[in-house]
N, C-alpha and C positions, 0 to 999 in steps of 0.2 A: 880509386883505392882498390887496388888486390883482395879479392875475397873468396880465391880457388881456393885456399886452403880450408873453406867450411866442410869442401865434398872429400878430402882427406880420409880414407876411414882406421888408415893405422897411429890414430891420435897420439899416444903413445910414444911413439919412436921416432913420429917427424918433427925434426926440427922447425919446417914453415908451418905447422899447426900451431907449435907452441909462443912462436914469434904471432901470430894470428890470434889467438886467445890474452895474450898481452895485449896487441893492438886495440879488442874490442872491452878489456877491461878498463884500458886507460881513458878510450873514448868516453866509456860511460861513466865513470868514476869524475871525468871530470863537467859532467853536465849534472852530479848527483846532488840533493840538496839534503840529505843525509848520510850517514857512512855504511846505508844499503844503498845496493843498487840493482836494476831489474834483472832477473834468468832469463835470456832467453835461450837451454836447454831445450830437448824434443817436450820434457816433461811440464815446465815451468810456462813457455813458450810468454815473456814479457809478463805474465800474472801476480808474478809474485817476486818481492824485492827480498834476496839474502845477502849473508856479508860477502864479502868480496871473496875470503878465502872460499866457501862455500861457491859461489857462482864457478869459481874458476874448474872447484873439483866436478861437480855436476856438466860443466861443457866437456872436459877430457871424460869423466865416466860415461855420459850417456849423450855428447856429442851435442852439438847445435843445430838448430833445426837449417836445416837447407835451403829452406823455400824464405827464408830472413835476408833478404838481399839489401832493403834499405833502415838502416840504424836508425829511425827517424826518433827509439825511445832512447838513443843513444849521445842525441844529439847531432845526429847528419840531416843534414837538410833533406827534405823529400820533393821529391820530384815525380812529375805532372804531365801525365799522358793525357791530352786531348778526346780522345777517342774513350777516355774513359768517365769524365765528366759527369755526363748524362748519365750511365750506370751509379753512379756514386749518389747525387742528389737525387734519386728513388729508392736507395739501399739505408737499411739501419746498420751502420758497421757495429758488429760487438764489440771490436776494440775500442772505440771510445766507449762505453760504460764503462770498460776494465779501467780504463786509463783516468776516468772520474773516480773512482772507487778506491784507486790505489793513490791519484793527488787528495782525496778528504783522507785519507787514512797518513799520508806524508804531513798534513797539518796538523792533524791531531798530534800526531809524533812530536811535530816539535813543537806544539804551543804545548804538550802537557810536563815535556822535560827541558826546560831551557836551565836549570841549574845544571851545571856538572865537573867534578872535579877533571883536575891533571891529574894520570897516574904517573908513578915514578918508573923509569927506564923506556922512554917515550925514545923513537926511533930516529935517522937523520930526515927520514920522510917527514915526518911532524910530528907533534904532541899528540897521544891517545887519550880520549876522554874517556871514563866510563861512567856512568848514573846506574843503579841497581835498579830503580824506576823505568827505566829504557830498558834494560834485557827484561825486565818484567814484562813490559808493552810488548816488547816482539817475541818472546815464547807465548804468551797470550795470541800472539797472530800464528805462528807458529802453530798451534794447536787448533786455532779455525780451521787450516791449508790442508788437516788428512782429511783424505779423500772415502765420504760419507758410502758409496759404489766406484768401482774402479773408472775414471776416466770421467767421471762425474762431479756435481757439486757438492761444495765441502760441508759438514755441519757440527755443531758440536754433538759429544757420547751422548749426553743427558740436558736433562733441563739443569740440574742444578750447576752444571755445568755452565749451560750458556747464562745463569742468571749472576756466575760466578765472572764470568768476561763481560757481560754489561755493568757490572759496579764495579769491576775494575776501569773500563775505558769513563764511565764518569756517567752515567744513566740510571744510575739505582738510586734509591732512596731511604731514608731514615726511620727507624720505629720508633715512637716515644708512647710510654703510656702515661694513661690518661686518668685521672678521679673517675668513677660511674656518674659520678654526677654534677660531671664536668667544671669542677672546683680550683682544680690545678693541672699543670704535667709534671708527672716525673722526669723532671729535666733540670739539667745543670744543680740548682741550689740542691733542687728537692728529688736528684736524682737515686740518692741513697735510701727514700724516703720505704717505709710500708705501707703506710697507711696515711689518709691527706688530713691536713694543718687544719682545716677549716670544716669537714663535715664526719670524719674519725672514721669514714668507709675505709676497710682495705684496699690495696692497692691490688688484692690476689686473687680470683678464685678459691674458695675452701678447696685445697689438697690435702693428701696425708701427705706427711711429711718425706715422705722415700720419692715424691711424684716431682715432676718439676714443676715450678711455681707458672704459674698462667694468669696475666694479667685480665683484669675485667675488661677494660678497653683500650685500644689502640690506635695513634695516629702516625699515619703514614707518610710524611715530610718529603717533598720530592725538595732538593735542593734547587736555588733560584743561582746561585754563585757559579755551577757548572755548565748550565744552560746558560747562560751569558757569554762562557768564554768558547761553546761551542759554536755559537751565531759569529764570531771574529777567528775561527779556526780553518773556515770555509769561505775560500777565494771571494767566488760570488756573493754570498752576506756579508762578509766584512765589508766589502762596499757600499752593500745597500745602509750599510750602519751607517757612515758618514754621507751619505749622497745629500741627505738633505742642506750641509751646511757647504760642500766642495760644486755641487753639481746643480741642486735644486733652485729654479725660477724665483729670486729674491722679488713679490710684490706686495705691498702691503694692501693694495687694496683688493686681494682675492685669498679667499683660504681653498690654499692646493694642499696644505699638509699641516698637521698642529702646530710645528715652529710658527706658521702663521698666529696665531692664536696669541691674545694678549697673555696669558698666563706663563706661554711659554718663555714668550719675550722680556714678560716682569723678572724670573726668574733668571734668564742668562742676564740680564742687567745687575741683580744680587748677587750674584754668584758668579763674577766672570773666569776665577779660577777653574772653575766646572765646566764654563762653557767654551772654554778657548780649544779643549779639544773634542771635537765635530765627536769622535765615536764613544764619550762617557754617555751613559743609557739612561732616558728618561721615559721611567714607566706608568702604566695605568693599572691600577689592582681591579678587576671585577668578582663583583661581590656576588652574585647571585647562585642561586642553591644550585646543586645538581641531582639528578636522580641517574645513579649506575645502573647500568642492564635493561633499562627501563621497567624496570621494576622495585616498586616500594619495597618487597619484603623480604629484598635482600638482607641480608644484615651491614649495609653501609648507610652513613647518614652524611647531609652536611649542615653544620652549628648555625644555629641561629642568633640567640641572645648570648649567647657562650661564646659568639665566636671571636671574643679577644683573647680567650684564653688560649686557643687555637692558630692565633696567629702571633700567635709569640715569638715562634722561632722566624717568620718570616720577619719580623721589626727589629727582632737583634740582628739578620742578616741584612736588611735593608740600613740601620744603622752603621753595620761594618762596611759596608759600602760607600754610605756617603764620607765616612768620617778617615778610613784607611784604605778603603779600593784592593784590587786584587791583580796581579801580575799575569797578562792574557799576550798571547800572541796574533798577532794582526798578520792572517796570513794573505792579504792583499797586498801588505808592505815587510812585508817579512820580515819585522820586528818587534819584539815586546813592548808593553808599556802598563800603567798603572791603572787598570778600569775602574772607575767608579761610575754609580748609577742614584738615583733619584727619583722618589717616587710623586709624580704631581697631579694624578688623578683617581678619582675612582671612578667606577664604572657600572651602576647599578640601580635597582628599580626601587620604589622610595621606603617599602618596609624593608631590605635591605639597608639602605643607606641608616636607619636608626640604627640596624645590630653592628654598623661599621662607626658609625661616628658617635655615640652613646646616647643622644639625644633623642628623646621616646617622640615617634612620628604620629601618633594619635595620641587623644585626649583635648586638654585645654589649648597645650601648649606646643600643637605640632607642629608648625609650621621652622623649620630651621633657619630660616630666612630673617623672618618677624621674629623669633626667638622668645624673649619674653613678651614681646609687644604682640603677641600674637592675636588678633580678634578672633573669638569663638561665641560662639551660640549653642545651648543647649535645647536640645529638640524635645520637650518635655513628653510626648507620646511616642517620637520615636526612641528618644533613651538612647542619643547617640547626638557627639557634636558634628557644628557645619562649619563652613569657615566663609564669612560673609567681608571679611578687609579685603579684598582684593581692590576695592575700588579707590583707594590711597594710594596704588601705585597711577593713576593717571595725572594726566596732568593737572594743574590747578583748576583748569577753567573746562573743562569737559562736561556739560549737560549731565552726564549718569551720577555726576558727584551729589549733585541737590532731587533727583529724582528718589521716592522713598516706596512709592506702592509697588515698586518692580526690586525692589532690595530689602531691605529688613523694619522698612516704615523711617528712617530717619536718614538721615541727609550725611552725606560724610567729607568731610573737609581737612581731614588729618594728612600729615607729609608723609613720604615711605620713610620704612625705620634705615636707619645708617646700615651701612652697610659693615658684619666684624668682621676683622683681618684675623689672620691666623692667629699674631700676637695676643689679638680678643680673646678669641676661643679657648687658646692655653691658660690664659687669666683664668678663666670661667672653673675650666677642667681643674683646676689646685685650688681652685678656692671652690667648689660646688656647692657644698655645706651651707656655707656663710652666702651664697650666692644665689641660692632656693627662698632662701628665711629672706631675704632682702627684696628680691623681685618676684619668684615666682606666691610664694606662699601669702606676702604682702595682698597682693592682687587677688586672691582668690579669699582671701575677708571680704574686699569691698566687690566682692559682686553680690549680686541679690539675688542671684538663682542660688546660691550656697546655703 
């Protein structure tokens, strides 16, 4: 392929320059996977994707770099000097980072506009699409590209700036406020609210009136729906999403990953609509507190006995997911499709697990397991229970069952309690009232330490 006409310098007025700037748009234009395609200008040098009219002006105004002899982001094959090899496999080229950089950033592109109409007076070349959402994305890149020092890297003017382009590409997060005394959010029903339904605290700060209203407290909602479809936006994750059902070692007698796992398996058997495609997301919520800055006296906290109120918005999005899923691009297969996700674990240490599952883990009745059948013992000097049933989970015939001076003095010969299924649990939680008075309150008459 002819490539004198790059060293050309009267771009302008030659004819073989202008035939040559055609040759190298059409090349890449038709390798492009969206309707940018790379500059490679003295200035752009492959960095950066503009529209096509823009590339062509930027190579006649400010000429093409020279030293650009193989198209290889063009789509021309590259070709392989021996003698350079060994330089190469000791070298970090920059240009693959760029070249990583600029394909996460082509995914995001089209996994976040795959709607877009036909405009009217579409050309014989084809149909013009336009999405206001897409020129929105790429003036947003656009504005990353000035140049923070001359010939340097790019940054945004300000902060609020860049915290303006990260919630626009889909990384920010939501404010909701909150009762003081963590009663409700002001959210959805109760988002018009002033003051909360259930303890008549403000919603406000005392202001005068001319000041702006400042809520008492604030939570900070990082959305779970856009971190989803950025893990399937990026080549390499989108695969690891599905490897486990396209790729991974099927043996049921070794757990190499939780699909092993009976739960997981009980689950795609219920559910085979969910499970017929490999990349709908089964997740594990962990519960456990965190301490920001490593420091207590910051002013951040995270809920403990509150914290359903707090996870509100994650259950109505974890609901919209399982029930309507969300329209994500699989940029491994280069196609859309409908994500849904599921959530089938938690993950947390056991005084957590009461503020997750409502079920008080001390007292008579802690054991979640045993639930009401729970065996306790009350420590009458220490003023604190113990929990001595463990030994009904053995077998029938196990020696520890009838031994009494190493256990609580009596012999135990009880079965383990049944095991409840979710269905149980949901029973329990709608009828709790009626479901206290019945088992748990019953039971705590006929003890004698009462």
């Amino acid at each position: 392929m002819d490539k004198s006409w790059m060293h050309i310098t009267d771009r302008f007025r030659s004819t073989k320059y202008r035939e040559g700037v055609h040759q190298f748009i059409t090349l890449a234009q038709a390798h492009a996977t969206t309707n940018n395609i790379r500059c490679h200008c003295r200035n752009c040098r492959n960095n950066f994707f503009q529209t096509i009219d823009l590339v062509q002006r930027h190579l006649f105004t400010i000429g093409i770099d020279e030293n650009y002899t193989e198209w290889i982001f063009q789509g021309e094959e590259e070709t392989w000097d021996a003698n350079d090899i060994d330089d190469e496999v000791n070298e970090v080229q920059n240009d693959d980072y760029v070249d990583d950089m600029d394909e996460m950033l082509d995914n995001i592109q089209l996994g976040s506009f795959t709607n877009v109409e036909q405009v009217e007076g579409s050309t014989s070349e084809g149909p013009t699409y336009v999405d206001p959402r897409a020129k929105r994305f790429d003036q947003l890149l656009e504005d990353a590209k000035r140049p923070f020092y001359p010939g340097y890297a790019v940054l945004p003017e300000s902060y609020r700036e860049s915290r303006r382009m990260e919630q626009a590409l889909g990384f920010g997060y939501i404010k909701i406020d909150v009762c003081p005394n963590d009663c409700i959010l002001y959210w959805k029903e109760n988002s018009d609210r002033h003051d909360c339904p259930k303890c008549s605290m403000s919603r406000w700060v005392t202001r005068t009136t001319k000041q702006k209203k400042i809520p008492h407290k604030v939570l900070r909602y990082f959305l779970l729906t856009p971190r989803l479809k950025r893990l399937l936006m990026s080549k390499d994750t989108a695969v690891a999403m599905w490897w486990h059902k396209e790729e991974g070692i099927d043996d049921s007698n070794v757990m190499r990953h939780p699909r092993d796992s009976v739960g997981w398996k009980e689950f795609d058997q219920e559910h085979l609509s969910f499970s017929l495609d490999a990349r709908n997301v089964r997740l594990g919520l962990a519960g456990d507190g965190f301490n920001p800055f490593n420091n207590m006296s910051k002013p951040y906290s995270a809920p403990g006995n509150e914290i359903d109120v707090y996870l509100r918005p994650l259950i109505d999005e974890l609901n919209d997911l399982w029930e309507n899923g969300v329209e994500t691009y699989d940029a491994s297969r280069k196609q859309s499709f409908q994500l849904h996700a599921a959530l089938l674990w938690t993950i947390n240490d056991f005084p957590a697990y009461g503020n997750l599952s409502g079920w008080s883990t001390k007292g008579k009745f802690a054991c979640p397991t045993c639930n009401a059948n729970t065996e306790s013992l009350w420590l009458k000097y220490g003023r604190k229970h113990c929990y001595m049933g463990h030994r009904h989970f053995l077998s029938p015939e196990h020696t520890w069952r009838k031994k009494k001076a190493n256990f609580n003095g009596n012999t135990n010969h009880r079965t383990p309690p049944s095991e409840l299924s979710g269905h149980d649990l949901l029973n329990q939680l709608s009828n709790v009232g009626m479901y206290y008075l019945e088992n748990v309150e019953g039971r705590e008459s006929e003890d004698p330490m009462n």
